[in-house]
C-alpha positions as CSV (number, residue, x, y, z in Angstrom):
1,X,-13.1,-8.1,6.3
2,X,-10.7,-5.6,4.6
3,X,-8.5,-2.9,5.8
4,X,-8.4,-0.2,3.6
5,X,-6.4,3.3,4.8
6,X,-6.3,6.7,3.7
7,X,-3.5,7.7,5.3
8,X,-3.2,6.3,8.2
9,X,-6.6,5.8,9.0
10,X,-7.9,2.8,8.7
11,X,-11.4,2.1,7.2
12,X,-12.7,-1.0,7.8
13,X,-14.9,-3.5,5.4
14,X,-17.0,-5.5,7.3
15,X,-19.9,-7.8,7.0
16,X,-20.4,-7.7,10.9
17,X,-22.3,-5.5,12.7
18,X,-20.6,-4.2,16.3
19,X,-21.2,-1.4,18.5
20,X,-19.6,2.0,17.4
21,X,-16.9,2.3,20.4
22,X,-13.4,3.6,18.7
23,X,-15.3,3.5,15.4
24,X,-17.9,4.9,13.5
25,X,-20.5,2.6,11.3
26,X,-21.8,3.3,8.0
27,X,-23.5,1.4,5.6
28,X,-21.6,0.8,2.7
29,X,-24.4,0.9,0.2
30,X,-25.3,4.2,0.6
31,X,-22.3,6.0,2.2
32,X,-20.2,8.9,0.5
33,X,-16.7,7.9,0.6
34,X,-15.5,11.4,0.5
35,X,-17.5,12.6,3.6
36,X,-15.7,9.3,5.5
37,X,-12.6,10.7,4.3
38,X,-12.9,14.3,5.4
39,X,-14.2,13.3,8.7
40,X,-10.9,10.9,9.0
41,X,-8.8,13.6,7.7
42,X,-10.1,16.3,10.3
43,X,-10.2,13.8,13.2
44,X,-13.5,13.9,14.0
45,X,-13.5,10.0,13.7
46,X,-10.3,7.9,14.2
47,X,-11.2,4.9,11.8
48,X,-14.5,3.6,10.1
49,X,-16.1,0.5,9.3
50,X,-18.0,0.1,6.2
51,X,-20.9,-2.5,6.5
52,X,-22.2,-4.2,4.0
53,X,-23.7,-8.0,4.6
54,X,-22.2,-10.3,1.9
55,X,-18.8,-10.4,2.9
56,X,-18.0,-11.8,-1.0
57,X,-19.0,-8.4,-2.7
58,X,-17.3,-6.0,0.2
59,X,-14.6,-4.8,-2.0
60,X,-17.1,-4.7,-5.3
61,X,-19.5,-2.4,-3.4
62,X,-16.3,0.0,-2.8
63,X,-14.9,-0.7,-6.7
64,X,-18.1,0.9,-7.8
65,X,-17.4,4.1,-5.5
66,X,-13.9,4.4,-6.1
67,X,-11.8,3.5,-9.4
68,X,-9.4,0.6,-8.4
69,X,-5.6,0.7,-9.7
70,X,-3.8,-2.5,-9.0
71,X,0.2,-2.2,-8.5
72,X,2.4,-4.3,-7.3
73,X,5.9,-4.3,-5.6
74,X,8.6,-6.1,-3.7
75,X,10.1,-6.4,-0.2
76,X,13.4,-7.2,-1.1
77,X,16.3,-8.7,0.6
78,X,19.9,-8.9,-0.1
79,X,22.5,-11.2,0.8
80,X,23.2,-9.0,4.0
81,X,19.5,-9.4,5.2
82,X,18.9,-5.8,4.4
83,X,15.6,-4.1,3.2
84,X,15.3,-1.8,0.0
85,X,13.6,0.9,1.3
86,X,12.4,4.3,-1.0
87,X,12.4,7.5,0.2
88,X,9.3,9.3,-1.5
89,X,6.6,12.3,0.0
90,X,8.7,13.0,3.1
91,X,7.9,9.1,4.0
92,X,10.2,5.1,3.9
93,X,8.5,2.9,1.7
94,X,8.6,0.2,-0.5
95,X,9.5,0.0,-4.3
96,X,6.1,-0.3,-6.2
97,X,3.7,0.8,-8.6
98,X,0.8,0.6,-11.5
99,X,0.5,-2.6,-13.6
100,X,0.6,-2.1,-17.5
101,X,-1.8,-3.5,-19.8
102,X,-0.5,-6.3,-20.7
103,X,1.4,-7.2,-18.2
104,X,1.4,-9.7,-15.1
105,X,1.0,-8.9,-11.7
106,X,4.6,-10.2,-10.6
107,X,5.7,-9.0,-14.0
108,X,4.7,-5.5,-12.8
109,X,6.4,-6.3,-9.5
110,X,10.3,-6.8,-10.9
111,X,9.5,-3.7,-13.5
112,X,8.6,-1.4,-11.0
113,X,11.0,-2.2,-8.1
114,X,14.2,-2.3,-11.2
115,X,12.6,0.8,-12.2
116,X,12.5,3.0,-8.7
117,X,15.8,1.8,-7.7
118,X,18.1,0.3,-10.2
119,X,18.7,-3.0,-8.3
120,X,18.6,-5.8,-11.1
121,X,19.5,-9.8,-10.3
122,X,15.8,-9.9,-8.5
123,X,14.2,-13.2,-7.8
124,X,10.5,-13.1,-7.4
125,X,9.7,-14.7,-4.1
126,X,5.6,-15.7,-3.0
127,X,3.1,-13.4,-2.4
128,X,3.2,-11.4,0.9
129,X,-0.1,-9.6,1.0
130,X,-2.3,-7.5,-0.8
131,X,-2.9,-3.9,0.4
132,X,-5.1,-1.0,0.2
133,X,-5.3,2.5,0.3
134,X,-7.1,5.6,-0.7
135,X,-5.0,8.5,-2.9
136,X,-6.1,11.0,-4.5
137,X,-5.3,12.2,-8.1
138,X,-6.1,15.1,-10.3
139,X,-8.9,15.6,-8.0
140,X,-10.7,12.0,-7.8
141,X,-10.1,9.9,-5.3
142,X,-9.0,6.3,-6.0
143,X,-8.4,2.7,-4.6
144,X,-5.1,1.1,-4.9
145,X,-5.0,-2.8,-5.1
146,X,-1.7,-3.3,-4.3
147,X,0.5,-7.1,-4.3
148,X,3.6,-7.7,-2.6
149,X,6.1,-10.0,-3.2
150,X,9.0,-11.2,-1.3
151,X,12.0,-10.5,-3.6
152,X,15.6,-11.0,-3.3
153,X,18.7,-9.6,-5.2
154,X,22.6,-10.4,-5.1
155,X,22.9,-6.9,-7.0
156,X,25.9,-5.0,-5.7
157,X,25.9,-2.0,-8.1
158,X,24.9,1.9,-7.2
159,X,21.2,2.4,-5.9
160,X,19.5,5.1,-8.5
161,X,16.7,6.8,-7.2
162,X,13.3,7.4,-10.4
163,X,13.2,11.1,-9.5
164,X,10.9,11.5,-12.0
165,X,8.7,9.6,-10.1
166,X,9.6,11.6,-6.7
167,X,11.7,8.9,-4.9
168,X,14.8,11.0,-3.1
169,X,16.6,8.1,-1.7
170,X,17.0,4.3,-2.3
171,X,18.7,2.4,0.7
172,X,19.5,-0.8,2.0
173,X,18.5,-0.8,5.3
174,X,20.0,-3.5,7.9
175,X,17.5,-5.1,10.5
176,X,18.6,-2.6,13.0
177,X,17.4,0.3,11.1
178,X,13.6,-1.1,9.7
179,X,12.3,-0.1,13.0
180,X,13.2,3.7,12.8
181,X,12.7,3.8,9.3
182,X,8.8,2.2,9.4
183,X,8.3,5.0,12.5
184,X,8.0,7.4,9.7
185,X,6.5,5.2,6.5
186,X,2.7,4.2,5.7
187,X,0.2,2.2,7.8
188,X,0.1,-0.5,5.3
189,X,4.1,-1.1,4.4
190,X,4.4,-1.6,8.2
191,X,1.9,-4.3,8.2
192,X,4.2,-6.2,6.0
193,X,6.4,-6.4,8.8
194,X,4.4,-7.0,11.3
């Protein structure tokens, strides 16, 4: 089973079959990912699940629906036991973003989060989870493949926000203030707190 959202919607991938109740059922073979997501979007349906019956080739059968871009990014802590949080899109999140050809996975990780907020001294910690959501770009919708890391940095210096890639804001954010911030973040950066 896989958790995929579109917002905050979650769409479910599932190789079990179970009575439509807060749900509705489609059959992932056959089903047009853009009608699910304008029936999310419009609140006609509150989540979906996604059936297919080989639980191995669930996220295959939605690769060859949607275009998948992996990314990668960090969690990371300092020596205060504070969060890096972005501020992009109105929402908190995390520092992440696409992996170059070429490049590793947790290569992409410490690029992107140095990139989006100018912390440097990062130490790549394991593997946290893998996410995914729905975006859409230039008109086709895609499915990010995303890995966090837990990282950790004794950098000190100024925060500096990528405007070019529309963060506003880069903060450290003290255990105090995750709560409020994830009350207005993604669906899938809170799960990494859960």
């Amino acid at each position: 089973m896989y958790e995929v959202f579109v917002n905050d919607y979650p769409i479910i991938l599932t190789n079990i079959l179970t009575k439509e109740v807060n749900h509705k059922l489609f059959l992932l073979e056959n089903v047009s990912i853009e009608e699910v997501i304008r029936q999310l979007n419009k609140g006609e349906i509150a989540s979906a699940h996604l059936y297919y019956p080989d639980a191995g080739q669930l996220l295959q059968k939605l690769q060859e629906k949607l275009p998948l871009v992996v990314a990668a990014g960090g969690l990371v802590t300092n020596a205060e036991d504070e969060v890096l949080f972005i501020y992009r899109n109105g929402k908190w999140d995390l520092p992440k973003g696409k992996v170059e050809k070429k490049e590793s996975i947790e290569e992409a990780a410490i690029r992107e989060v140095e990139e989006e907020t100018g912390v440097k001294k990062l130490k790549l910690g394991p593997l946290l989870q893998k996410t995914y959501h729905i975006f859409k770009r230039n008109g086709v919708y895609k499915l990010k493949e995303t890995y966090w890391y837990a990282m950790s940095s004794t950098y000190t210096g100024k925060l500096r926000a990528q405007c070019e890639e529309g963060i506003e804001k880069v903060e450290w954010k003290n255990r105090n203030e995750i709560p409020e911030a994830l009350q207005n973040s993604y669906a899938n950066i809170r799960s990494l707190f859960a």
